[in-house]
N, C-alpha and C positions, 0 to 999 in steps of 0.2 A: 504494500500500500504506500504510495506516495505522502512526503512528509507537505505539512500546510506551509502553504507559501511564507516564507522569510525575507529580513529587508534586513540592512546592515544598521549598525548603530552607530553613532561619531566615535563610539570609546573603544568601537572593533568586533561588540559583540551582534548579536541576534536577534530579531524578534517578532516573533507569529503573528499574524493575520489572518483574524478570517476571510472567508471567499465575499462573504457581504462587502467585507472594506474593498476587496479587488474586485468585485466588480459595480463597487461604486464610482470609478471614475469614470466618464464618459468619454474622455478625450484621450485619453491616455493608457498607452501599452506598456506596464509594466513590467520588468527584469525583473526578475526575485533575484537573491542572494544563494538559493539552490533551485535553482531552475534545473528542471529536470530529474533533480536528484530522485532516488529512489522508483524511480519510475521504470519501466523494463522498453526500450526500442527494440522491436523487431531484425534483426540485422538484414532482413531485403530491403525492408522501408529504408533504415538508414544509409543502407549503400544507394537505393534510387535515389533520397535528399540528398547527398553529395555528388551521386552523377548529374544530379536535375544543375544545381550548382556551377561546377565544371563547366558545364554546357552553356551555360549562359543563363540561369534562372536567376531570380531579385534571391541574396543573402534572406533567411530566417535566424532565429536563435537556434536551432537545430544541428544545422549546419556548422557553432560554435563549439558544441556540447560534442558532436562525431570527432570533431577534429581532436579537441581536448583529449577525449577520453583514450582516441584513435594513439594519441601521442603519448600519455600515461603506461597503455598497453605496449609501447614500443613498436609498434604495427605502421606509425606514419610518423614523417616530419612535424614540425609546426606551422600551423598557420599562418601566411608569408606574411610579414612586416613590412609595410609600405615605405618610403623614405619619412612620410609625415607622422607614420604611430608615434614611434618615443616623444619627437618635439610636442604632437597633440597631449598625450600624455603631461608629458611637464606641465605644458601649459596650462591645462587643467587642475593640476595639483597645485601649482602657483597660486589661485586663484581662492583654495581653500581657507587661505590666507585672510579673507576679507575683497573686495565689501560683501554686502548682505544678497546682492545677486550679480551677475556676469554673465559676461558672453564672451564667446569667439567663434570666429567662423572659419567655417572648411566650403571654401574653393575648391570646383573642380569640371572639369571637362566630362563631358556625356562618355558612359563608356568604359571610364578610365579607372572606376573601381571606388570612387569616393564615398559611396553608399557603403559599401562593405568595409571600408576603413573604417569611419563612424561609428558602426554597430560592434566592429571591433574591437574598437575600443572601450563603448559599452560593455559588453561583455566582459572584456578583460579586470573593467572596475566596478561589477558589479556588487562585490564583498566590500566594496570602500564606500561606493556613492551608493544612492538610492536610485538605479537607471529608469527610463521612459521614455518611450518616443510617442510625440505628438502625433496623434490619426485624426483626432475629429475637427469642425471646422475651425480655422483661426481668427473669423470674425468676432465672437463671441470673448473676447479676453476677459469679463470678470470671471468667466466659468473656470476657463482655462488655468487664470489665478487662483483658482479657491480649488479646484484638481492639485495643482500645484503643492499649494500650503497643506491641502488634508495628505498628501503622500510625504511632505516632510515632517510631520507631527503623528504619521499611522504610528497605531503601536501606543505611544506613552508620548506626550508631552516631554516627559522624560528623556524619555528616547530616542528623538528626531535626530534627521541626520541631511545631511546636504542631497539635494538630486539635480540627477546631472541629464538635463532633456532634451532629446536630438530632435529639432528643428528641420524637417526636409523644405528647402528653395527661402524666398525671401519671408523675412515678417517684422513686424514693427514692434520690434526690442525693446527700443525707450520702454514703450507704454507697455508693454507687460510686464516690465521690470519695476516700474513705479507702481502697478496692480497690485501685486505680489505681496510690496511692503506693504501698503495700504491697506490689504486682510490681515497680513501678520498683527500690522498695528490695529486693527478694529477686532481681531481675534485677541488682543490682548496677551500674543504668546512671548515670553522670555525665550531668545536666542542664543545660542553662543556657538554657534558654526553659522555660514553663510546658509542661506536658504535655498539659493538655485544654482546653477551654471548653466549658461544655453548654447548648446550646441549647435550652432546653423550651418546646416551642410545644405550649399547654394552652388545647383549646377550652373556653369556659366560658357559663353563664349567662347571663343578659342580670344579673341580681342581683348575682352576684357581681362581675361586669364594672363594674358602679358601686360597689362596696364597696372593687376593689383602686383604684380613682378618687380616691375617695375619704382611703382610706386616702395614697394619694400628695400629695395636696393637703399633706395636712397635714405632713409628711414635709419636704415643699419648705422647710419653715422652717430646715432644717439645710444646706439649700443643696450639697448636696454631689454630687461630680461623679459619683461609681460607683453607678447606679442597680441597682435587683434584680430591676428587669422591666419589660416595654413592653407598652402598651396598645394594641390597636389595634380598635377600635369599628364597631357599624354605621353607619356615616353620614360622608358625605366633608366635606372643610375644602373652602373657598371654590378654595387652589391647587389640590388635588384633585380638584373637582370643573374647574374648567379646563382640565386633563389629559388628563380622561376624555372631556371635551367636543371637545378638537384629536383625542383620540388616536380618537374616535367618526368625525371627516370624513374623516380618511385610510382608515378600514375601508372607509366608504360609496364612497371613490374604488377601492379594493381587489377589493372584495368584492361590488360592488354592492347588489341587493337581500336577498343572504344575509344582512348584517350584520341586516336584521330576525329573525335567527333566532339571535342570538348572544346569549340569555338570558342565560346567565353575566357578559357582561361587562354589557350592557345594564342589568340589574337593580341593576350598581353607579355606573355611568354616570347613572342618575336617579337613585342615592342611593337607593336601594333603597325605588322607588315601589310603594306600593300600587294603583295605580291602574294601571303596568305589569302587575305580574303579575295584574290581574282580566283586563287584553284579553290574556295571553297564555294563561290558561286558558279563556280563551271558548268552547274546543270542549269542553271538559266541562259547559259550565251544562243542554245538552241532553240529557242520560244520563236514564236510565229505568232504573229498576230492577229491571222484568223482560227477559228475553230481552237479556242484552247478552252481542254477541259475544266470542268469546277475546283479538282486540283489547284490546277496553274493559276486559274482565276485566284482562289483562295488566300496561294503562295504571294502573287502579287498584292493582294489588300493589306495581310502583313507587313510587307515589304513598305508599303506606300505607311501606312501606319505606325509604325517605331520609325520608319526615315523622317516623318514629321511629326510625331509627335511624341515627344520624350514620355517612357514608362508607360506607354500604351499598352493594350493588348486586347484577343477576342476571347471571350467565353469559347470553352469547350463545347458546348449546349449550343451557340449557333454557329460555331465552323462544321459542326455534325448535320444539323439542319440543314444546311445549305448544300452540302453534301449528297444528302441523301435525295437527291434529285438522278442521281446515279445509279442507287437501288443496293447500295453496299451497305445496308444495314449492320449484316455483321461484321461488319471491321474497325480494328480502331480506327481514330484520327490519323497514329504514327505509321500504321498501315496502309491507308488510303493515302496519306498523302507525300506518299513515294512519288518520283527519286530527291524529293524536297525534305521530308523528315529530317535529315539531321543538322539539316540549319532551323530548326522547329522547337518549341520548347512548350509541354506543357507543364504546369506545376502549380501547387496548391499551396497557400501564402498560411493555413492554418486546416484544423481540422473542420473546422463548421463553412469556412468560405467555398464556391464553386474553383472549381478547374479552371484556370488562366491559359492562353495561347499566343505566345507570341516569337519572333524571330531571332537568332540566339546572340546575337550583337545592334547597335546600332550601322555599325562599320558595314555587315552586311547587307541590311535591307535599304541603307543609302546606296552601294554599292549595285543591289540588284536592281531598285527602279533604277537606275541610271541605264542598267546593259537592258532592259526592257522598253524604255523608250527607246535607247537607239534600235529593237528589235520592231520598233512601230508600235509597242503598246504604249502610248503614251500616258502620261503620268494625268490627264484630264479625263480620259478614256476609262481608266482604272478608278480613280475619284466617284465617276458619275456612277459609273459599274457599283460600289460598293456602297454608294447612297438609296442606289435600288434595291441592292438583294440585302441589306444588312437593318434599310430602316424602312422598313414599310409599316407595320403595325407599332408596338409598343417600343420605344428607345431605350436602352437602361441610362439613368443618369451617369455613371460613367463612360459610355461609348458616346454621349451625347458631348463632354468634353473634353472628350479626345477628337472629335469629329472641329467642336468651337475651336481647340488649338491648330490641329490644321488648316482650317480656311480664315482665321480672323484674327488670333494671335501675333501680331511685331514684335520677333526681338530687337531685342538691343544688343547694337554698335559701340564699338569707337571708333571713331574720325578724330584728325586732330585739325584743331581751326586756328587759324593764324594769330586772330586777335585772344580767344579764351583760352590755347590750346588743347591738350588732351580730353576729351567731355563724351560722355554715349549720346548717342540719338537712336531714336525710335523707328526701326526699317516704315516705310509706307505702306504695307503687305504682311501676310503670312510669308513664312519661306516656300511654302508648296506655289501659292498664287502667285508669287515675284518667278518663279522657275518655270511655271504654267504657261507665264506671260511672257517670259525671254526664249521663246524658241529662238534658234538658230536660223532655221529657213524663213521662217515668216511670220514676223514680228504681230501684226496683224493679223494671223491666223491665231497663234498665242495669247491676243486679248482678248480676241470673240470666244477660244476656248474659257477661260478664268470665268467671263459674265455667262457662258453657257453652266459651269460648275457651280459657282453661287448660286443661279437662277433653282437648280434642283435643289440645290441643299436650302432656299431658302422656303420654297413650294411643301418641300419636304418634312419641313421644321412652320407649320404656316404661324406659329407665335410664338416666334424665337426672336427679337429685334437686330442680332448682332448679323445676320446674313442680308438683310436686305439693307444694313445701316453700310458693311462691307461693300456692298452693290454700289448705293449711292457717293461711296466715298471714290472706286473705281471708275464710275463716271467720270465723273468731274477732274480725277487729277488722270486719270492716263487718257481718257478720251476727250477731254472739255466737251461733254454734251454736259450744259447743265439743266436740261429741260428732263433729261433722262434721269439724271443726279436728283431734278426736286422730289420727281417721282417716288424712289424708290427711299429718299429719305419720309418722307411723309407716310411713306409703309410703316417703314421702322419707328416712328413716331406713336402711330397706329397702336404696335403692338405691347409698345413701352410708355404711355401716355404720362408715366410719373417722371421719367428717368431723363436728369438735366444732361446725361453722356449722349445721349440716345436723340435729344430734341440739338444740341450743339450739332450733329451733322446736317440739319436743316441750314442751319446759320452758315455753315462751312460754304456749303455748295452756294450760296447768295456772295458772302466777301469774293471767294473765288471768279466768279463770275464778274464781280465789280472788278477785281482785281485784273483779270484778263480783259476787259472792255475795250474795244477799239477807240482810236483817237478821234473818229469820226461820230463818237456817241453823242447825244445832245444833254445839255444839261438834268431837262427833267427826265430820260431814260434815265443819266444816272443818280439821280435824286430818287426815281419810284426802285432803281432796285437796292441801293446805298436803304432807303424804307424798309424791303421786306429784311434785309440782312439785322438790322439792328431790330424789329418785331422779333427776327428768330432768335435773337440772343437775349434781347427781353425778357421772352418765357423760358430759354433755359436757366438765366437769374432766379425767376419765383420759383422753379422747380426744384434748382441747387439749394437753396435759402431750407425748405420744407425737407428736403435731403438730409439737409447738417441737423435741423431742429430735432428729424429721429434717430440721429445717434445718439441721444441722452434718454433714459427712460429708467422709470421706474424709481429709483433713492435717487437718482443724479448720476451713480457710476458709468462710466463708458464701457456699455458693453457692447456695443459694435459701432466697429471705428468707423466715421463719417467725415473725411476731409471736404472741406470747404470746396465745394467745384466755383473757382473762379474766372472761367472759362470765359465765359459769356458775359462779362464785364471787359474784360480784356479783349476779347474781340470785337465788341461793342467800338470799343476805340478802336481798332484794328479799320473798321468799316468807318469811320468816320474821319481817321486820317486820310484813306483812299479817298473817301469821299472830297474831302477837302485835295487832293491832287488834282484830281482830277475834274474840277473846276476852277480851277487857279490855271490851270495850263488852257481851258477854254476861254478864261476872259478873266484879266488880273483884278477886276472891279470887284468878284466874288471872295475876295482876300477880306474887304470891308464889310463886307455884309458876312461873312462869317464870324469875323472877331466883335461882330458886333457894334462896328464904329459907324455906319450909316444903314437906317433901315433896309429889307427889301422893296419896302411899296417906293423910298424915294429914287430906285436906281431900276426898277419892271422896265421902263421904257429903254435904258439903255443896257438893259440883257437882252432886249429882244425876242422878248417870250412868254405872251402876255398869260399861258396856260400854268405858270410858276407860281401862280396865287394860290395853285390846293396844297403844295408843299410849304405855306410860309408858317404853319403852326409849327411846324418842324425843325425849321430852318433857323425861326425865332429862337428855341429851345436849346439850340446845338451845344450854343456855348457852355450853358448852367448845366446840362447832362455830360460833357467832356471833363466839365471841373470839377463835377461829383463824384464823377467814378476816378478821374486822378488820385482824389483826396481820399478815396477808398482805398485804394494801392497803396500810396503813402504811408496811410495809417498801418495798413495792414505790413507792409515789406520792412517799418521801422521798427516796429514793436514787436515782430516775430517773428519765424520762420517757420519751412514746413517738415513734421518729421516723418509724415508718407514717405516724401521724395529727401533725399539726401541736401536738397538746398533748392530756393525755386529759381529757375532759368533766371538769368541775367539780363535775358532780350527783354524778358517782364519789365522792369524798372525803364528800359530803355527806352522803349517803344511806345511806355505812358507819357512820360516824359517829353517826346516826341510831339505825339500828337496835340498834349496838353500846350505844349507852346506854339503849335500853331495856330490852336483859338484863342489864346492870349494876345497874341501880335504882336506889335511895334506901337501901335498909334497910341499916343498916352492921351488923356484925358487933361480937361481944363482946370478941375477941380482940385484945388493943392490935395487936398485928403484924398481922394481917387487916386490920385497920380501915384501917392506915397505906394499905397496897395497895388497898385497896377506894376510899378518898382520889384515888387516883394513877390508877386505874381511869378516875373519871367526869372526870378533867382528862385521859381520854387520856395520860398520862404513866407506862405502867407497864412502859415498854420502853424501849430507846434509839433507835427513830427517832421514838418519840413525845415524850421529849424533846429532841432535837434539833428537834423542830415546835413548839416552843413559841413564840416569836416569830412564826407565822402563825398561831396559835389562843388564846394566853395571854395574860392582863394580868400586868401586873407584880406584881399580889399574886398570881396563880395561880401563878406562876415562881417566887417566894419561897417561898409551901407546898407546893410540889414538891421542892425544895430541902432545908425542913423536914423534908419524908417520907420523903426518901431517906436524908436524915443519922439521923433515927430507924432505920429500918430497916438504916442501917449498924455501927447502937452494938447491934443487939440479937446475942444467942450466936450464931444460927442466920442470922447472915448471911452474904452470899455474894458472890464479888468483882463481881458484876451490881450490888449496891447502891453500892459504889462508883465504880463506872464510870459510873453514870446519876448520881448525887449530884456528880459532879465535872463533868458536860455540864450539869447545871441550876444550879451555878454559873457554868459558860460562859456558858451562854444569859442570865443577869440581869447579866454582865458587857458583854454586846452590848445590852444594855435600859441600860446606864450605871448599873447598882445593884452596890453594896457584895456581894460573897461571902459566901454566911453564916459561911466558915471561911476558911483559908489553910493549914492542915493536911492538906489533900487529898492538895496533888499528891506529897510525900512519904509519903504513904502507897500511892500507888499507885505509886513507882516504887520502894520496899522489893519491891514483890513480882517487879518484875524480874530477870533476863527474864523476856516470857510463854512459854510451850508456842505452838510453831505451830500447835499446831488450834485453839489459841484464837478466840473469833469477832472478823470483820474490826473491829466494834468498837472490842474492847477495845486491838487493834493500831494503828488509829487516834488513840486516844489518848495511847496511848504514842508514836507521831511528832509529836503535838502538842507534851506535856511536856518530851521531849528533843531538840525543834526548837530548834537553836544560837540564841545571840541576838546581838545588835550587840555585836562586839567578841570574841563567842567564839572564839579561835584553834584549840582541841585541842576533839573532843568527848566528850562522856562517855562514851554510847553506840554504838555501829556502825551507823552510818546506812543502810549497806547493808541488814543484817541485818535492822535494822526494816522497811524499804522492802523486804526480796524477803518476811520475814511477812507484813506486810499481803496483798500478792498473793497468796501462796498461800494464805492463812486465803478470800482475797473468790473463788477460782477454785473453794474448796471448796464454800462457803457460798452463792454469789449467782449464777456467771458466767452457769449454765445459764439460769439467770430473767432478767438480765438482758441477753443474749444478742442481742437487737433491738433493745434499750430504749437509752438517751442516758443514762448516769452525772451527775446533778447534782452539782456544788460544794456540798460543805458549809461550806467558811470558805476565806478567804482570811486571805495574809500581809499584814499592817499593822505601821504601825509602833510602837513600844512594847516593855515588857517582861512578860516569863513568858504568860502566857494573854492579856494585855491586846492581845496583837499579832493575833490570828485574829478576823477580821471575818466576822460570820454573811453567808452567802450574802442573808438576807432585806434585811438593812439596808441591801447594795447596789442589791436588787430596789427598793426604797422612793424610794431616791435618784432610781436609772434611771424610773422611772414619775412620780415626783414625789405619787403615791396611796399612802399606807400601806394603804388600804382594799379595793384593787385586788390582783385573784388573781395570784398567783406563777404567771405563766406567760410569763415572759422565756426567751428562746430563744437559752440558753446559748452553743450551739453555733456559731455564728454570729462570736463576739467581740464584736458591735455595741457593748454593757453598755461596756465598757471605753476608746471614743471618748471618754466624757460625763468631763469635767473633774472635776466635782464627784465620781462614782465613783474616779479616779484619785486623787482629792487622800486618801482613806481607806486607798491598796497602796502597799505599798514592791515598785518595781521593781526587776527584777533582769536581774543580767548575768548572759549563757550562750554557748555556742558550739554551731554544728551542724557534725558532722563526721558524713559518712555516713547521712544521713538521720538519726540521730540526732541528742538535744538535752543537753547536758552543762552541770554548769553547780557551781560549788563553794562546798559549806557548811562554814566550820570547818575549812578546809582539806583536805578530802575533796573528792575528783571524783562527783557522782552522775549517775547518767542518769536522765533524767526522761521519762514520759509527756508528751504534747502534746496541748492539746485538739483541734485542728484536723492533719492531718497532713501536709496540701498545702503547713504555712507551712514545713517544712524542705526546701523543693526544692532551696536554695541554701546551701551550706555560708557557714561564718563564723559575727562575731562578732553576738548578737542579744541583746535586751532583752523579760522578759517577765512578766507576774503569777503569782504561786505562786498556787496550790489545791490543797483537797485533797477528793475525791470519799472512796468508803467502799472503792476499791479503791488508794488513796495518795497520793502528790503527782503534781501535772496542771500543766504550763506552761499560761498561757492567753495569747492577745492577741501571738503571738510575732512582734517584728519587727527588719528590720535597725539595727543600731544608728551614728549619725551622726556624724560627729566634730563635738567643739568645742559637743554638745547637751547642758547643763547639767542633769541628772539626779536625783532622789532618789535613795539607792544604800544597801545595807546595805553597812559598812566590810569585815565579811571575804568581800565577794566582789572579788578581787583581778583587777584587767584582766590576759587573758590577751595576750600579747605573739606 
C-alpha cells in the first residue's frame, strides 16, 4: 500500500497530508516529497514511459522516478545534466536566503529540452522545496495566491516550508508576488523561510534567445552572484555532448534497435543535426499530392500542427475516427499509421487524462511541411483539409487553441532600430499565415490562399471574433481593400460586442485608410473618414474603461488582471494628426482653423466648400478633445508605468506629443494671461505632470520660462491655487537642474493656505508632504504627518487608483540630503546616474530595486532606519511613528530592524531598497530617526 502523500519541512523533516488537502488545490500539480514511493510500477509500463520519452513524449514525474531508481539499481546512467541544472540549482538555493518570494527565469528554445530541465530540477528538490507546477488558469491570481500560501502552511503552521512553482511561458510576476504576501499578511501567518520561488520556464525565439545572451554578457561586468535567468540554447557544450554520447551506448545496449526510433532524444544527441532529421523524414520526400491516403493526410495535420503550434497535439479518439473511414477498425493508431509511426508519439500525460498524439520533434514536423509543400501539398491545402475533417461538430477547447495559435497568434521579434536600438516587435501575422502568404511562385496566389484559410476557419468557428478580426486586419494591411477590411471587422465586432481588442480593428482599418489617402482627396472625404476612424476609437474607449472597471470584484483584490487598453485614445490622436496633415498640405489656411485661431464659418468661402458646415461641430471640438486625451497620457506615462508589458512603447509619448503641438500652434493670443498658458502649452508645461516632466523634455532655459509663467500667472486677480502648485514644482525641477529659484516666497505661500480640503487633487497633497517633510534635527513637527499621508491616499484613491489599477506607480523624488526643497532628488537624475546616458529613455524598472545597488545613486539618499512588525514597515519622523508603503512587498517577510530609501510616488511616501540592517555598518543617517531599542 502506498505511503500518504508527504511534503518537506524547512528543518528537513516530513509531513503527511491528507488526499482532501491534495486535492484541494485547483491550480496546482503537486510533487510530494515521496512521490511514488511504495507504490509497485509495472516494469512494461515503465519501460513504455521511458521509451514514450526517448521518443519524443512531454517529460512526467514518472519518467524521474525510472530513471532514479533505474540508477540506484545500477541498471542505467543518470539522468543527463543540462549545462543550466547546477547554475539553476544555485540559483535557487541562493534565493532561500530571502526575500519572502522570487523569481527566475529559464529561457529557452522550442525543442531544446527546457521543459524537462525544469521539472528536473523539480524533482531533484523535491525533499528540500515544496515543488508544483502551475496547470490551471493564470488569470485568476488571488486563487493562484491562496493555492500558493495553503501549500506553504499544509501540514502545520508549524511546519511550512518554501515552494518552489514552475511557471510554463510568460506571467505577471510582480502581481502574484505582491498577492502572495498580501494573504500571508491577511492570513496573519509568522514566517521564517521565504514563501515562494517562481520558476518561469518561457519558451522563446531563437532572436530573443541571443538578445537575453547578450544582454547577460554585459551584465557579467557586475559580477554578481543572484542571476535573473538561465539560458538554455539549441546546441550542446562539448561535456554535453559527451553525455549524450555515453548516455546514446547504454540505450543501444537497452533498447537495441529501437533506440533508432528515439527522435527526441536523438535529435539532441547530434546536437540537433540537420542532416538527422532529413533521413528521419525520408518517408515523406515520396508524397504526391493527389490521392493520399487518410494516413498521409493524418501525418500531414500533425506535421502542420507542432510546426505551428508549440505543445500541440491530437487526441487519440479523433486520429482513430478519422481513420476509420478506411475500415481498419482493428488496428492500432501505431499500426495504421505506417511507414509514418515512428516519427509519431502517442502518450498519456497521467492516469485519468485521454491519449495524446503528436509528432516526435518540433525539428521534424517543420521539416516535413516544408518537403510537403514542395511535394504540392501545400501548407493552405493541408490547413483547410484539417479544419474540415477535425472540426465539424463539437471542438474541444484545447484543439480550438491550438487551431487560434496557428492562424492568429504574432510572435515576437527582435529588430534593432537605429534611434531605440535592440526592442521586439510584434510579427503582422501568425507564422503559418506570413508562410501561406510568401509563396515563392506567386505572391498573389499566396494571399488569396491565407483569406481562403481564414474564411473556413472563420465560417467554421461562426462566434469566434479572432478569425474574422485576423481577416479584417489582412485586408487592409496586405491588400489595402479597406471596404473589405470594414466588412469583416464589423463581423468581428459582431461576435465580440464587449471586447475594446476586438472593436480597435474597426478603428485600425478607418486610420489606415486615412492614412493611405491619395493627395487628390478633398477635404471633406477626408474629414467624413478622419469621423468614422475617431467614432471607432471612441467606442473602443467606453469598452476598455468597463474592461478595467471588471478586473476589480468582489473585496477589491485583483483577481483577474485587467490592463488598461489604451489603445483607442492613442489612436484617437493617431487619426487626428493625419487628419490635421492632410489638410494642411490641401490648403495652409486649415492650420488656423485647426488651432483654433480663426473660426470655420469666417474662412467657408475661402476653403471652397460650402458642404464643410456638417463637419464644423467636429472640427470646432478638435482642439479641446486632442488636449484631453494629451493630458490623459501625460498623467498616465508620468505617474506610472505598465507591468503587463515590460515598459510602454516610447512612440506613445512621442507621437502625443506630436500631435498635441500641432493643435497648439504658433499663433499666440492677445490676452497677457492667455499668452502666458499658451507659453506653457507648447513647452508641455500646463499641468502638473507636465511639469514634473521637465527634466526629460526641458532645457534649462525652458525650466526657467516655465517658472516665469507660472509666477506671472500666479500675480495675476484670477489666479488659482493650480498656479501655485505648478510654479512651486518648476522651481523644484530647476533646483534638480542645480539652478537658482526664481523666488523663495513660495513655499510660505502655499503653506498659508493650509490645510488642504481632502478632495483636493493628489497633487497639491503631494506637495504639501514635501514642504512639511521634517528636516535634520527637527524634533516636534508642525504639521500631522499622518493627516497629510492618509490625504494624499484618499485624494490619489479618488482621482487615479481606478487608472492606475495595473499600472506600477513611478517615484517622483526621493529623500537626499540637505535643506527645505534642496533635499528631494528628481527620480530622472537618479535615472541618468543608473544608465550613465542622460540621452537614454526613462525606462528603468523601478520595481525591481536594482537602481539602488549603484554606489554613485546611493551616494545622492539619505538612508533611513525603520522596523517591520507584522508585515508592516514603520519607521519615525520628528518623533512620530509612520507607516509606510513599500515598494517591493516580499522584502517585509521578516520582522525587525531595517534600512531603507524614502520616495514619494503621487499616491505618498514609498520605502524602497528595504533591507536588514547590520550591526557595527557605518551609515549615513538623518539624526531624528532614533535606533529603536
Amino acid at each position: 500500500m502506498a505511503n500518504r502523500p508527504a511534503l518537506p519541512t524547512s528543518e528537513g523533516g516530513e509531513v503527511y497530508v491528507t488526499s482532501k488537502t491534495s486535492d484541494s488545490f485547483s491550480f496546482l500539480d503537486v510533487l510530494h516529497a515521496n512521490q511514488f514511493k511504495g507504490e509497485f510500477v509495472e516494469p512494461q509500463h515503465a519501460e513504455q514511459v521511458e521509451e514514450n520519452f526517448y521518443r519524443g513524449a512531454p517529460p512526467n514525474w514518472l519518467n524521474f522516478y525510472i530513471s532514479e531508481q533505474a540508477v540506484s539499481d545500477g541498471t542505467a546512467t543518470p539522468f543527463i545534466k543540462r549545462d543550466g541544472y547546477e547554475t539553476l540549482k544555485e540559483q535557487i538555493h541562493l534565493r532561500r536566503k530571502g526575500p519572502g518570494t522570487s523569481t527566475i527565469k529559464l529561457f529557452h528554445q522550442q525543442g531544446c529540452g527546457g521543459t524537462t530541465l525544469a521539472m528536473q530540477v523539480l524533482w531533484d528538490l523535491r525533499k528540500t522545496f515544496r515543488c508544483a507546477v502551475l496547470t490551471g488558469s493564470t488569470l485568476d491570481i488571488t486563487k493562484v495566491a491562496q493555492d500558493v500560501v495553503s501549500l506553504f502552511t499544509a501540514g502545520s503552521h508549524g511546519l511550512q516550508n518554501t515552494v518552489l512553482l514552475l511557471l510554463n511561458d510568460e506571467f505577471i510576476l510582480e502581481i502574484l508576488q505582491d498577492r502572495i504576501m498580501e494573504e500571508i499578511a491577511e492570513q496573519d501567518i509568522d514566517i521564517d523561510v521565504p514563501v515562494v520561488i517562481l520558476l518561469n520556464c518561457v519558451r522563446s525565439s531563437d532572436g530573443i534567445i541571443h538578445q537575453k545572451e547578450h544582454f547577460y554578457e554585459l551584465r557579467q561586468k557586475f559580477k554578481r552572484k543572484m542571476r535573473k535567468s538561465i539560458i538554455l540554447k539549441k546546441s550542446l557544450s562539448a561535456r554535453e555532448q559527451a553525455d549524450f554520447d555515453m548516455k546514446k551506448e547504454e540505450l543501444g545496449r537497452r533498447f537495441g534497435d529501437r533506440c533508432k526510433q528515439f527522435h527526441g532524444f536523438n535529435i539532441l544527441q547530434s546536437n540537433f543535426s540537420q542532416a538527422y532529421i532529413r533521413k528521419a523524414c525520408a518517408t515523406f520526400e515520396h508524397i504526391k499530392r493527389t490521392n493520399k491516403p487518410l494516413k498521409t493526410q493524418l501525418a500531414a495535420f500533425l506535421c502542420l500542427l507542432n510546426a505551428y503550434a508549440p505543445g500541440s497535439y491530437l487526441l487519440e479518439s479523433q486520429c482513430l475516427d478519422f481513420l476509420r473511414h478506411e475500415d481498419e477498425d482493428d488496428f492500432t493508431l501505431e499500426d495504421q499509421m505506417q511507414p509514418f509511426s515512428h516519427m509519431i508519439i502517442t502518450f498519456q500525460q497521467d492516469g485519468r487524462s485521454e491519449k495524446k498524439v503528436c509528432m516526435a520533434h518540433n525539428m521534424i514536423a517543420q521539416y516535413c511541411t516544408e518537403l510537403l509543400a514542395n511535394a504540392g501539398v501545400t501548407r493552405s491545402d493541408t490547413t483547410r483539409n484539417f479544419l474540415n475533417s477535425f472540426c465539424r461538430g463539437y471542438v474541444p477547447p484545447c484543439l480550438l487553441g491550438f487551431i487560434k495559435d496557428m492562424l492568429t497568434k504574432r510572435e515576437i521579434t527582435v529588430i534593432e532600430d537605429p534611434t531605440d536600438g535592440i526592442k521586439e516587435k510584434k510579427e503582422k501575422f501568425s507564422r503559418l499565415i506570413q508562410d501561406i502568404t510568401k509563396r515563392d511562385d506567386d505572391k498573389k496566389e499566396g494571399k488569396h490562399q491565407s483569406l481562403s484559410v481564414l474564411k473556413v476557419a472563420s465560417k467554421k468557428f461562426d462566434d469566434n471574433p479572432l478569425f474574422p478580426q485576423t481577416l479584417a486586419r489582412f485586408y487592409y494591411i496586405e491588400l489595402e481593400d479597406y471596404n473589405e477590411a470594414e466588412i469583416w471587422a464589423k463581423k468581428a465586432k459582431q461576435r465580440a460586442p464587449w471586447s475594446s481588442y476586438v472593436a480597435d480593428t474597426l478603428g485600425q482599418v478607418h486610420k489606415n485608410h486615412l492614412k493611405n489617402l491619395k493627395v487628390s482627396a478633398k477635404p471633406r472625404e477626408i474629414l467624413q473618414l478622419a469621423q468614422k476612424g475617431m467614432e471607432a476609437f471612441e467606442d473602443e474607449e467606453r469598452l476598455a474603461e468597463n474592461e478595467h472597471m471588471k478586473g476589480k470584484q468582489g473585496d477589491g483584490n485583483i483577481k483577474v488582471l485587467r490592463a488598461l487598453n489604451t489603445r483607442g485614445q492613442f489612436c484617437y490622436l493617431e487619426v487626428c494628426s493625419l487628419l490635421y496633415d492632410h489638410l494642411i498640405r490641401h490648403d495652409e489656411l486649415w492650420k488656423q482653423v485647426l488651432t483654433k485661431t480663426v473660426s470655420l464659418d469666417s474662412v467657408r468661402k475661402s476653403l471652397r466648400d460650402e458642404k464643410l458646415f456638417r463637419f464644423k461641430e467636429l472640427i470646432n471640438s478638435l482642439r479641446d478633445l486632442v488636449e484631453k486625451r494629451f493630458e490623459f497620457f501625460d498623467n498616465f506615462l508620468t505617474y506610472s508605468y505598465s507591468v503587463v508589458k515590460k515598459e510602454d512603447p516610447a512612440y506613445i509619448s512621442r507621437k502625443t506629443i506630436e500631435c498635441y503641438k500641432k493643435y497648439v500652434g504658433d499663433a499666440e493670443p492677445n490676452d497677457q494671461l492667455q499668452k502666458a498658458f499658451h507659453k506653457l502649452k507648447q513647452k508641455l508645461a500646463v499641468t502638473s505632470p507636465g511639469v514634473l516632466s521637465c527634466l526629460e523634455r526641458c532645457t534649462r532655459s525652458d525650466t526657467k520660462d516655465i517658472a516665469v509663467r507660472w509666477k506671472e500667472i500666479c500675480q495675476h486677480k484670477y489666479s488659482t491655487r493650480h498656479a501655485l502648485l505648478n510654479y512651486i514644482l518648476a522651481n523644484i525641477m530647476l533646483i534638480n537642474m542645480k539652478e537658482t529659484p526664481s523666488s523663495s516666497d513660495y513655499q510660505s505661500s502655499f503653506t498659508e493656505k493650509m490645510p488642504l480640503a481632502p478632495e483636493m487633487q493628489p497633487e497639491f497633497h503631494m506637495l504639501a508632504l514635501l514642504l512639511c517633510w521634517p528636516t535634520d534635527g527637527e524634533d516636534k513637527l508642525t504639521f500631522d504627518l499622518h493627516h497629510l499621508i492618509k490625504n494624499i491616499l484618499q485624494s490619489y484613491e479618488q482621482e487615479y487608483k481606478s487608472l492606475f489599477q495595473s499600472r506600477y506607480l513611478r517615484p517622483l523624488f526621493f529623500l537626499g540630503p540637505g535643506q527645505g526643497l534642496n533635499r528631494f532628488v528628481h527620480r530622472r537624475n537618479l535615472e541618468i546616474l543608473w544608465t550613465q546616458d542622460a540621452l537614454k529613455a526613462s525606462n528603468t524598472n523601478w520595481r525591481n530595486d536594482d537602481i539602488f545597488r549603484d554606489p554613485t545613486v546611493q551616494g545622492k539618499l539619505l538612508r533611513v532606519k525603520g522596523v517591520v512588525r507584522n508585515y508592516r514597515l514603520y519607521a519615525t519622523f520628528g518623533g512620530t511613528e509612520i507607516k509606510l508603503d513599500v515598494n517591493r512587498k516580499d522584502s517585509l517577510w521578516k520582522s525587525g530592524h531595517v534600512f531603507f530609501y524614502l520616495g514619494f510616488t503621487i499616491s505618498g511616501p514609498v520605502a524602497y531598497s528595504v533591507h536588514r540592517r547590520t550591526e557595527g555598518k557605518k551609515i549615513k543617517l538623518l539624526k531624528f530617526f532614533p535606533l529603536t531599542n
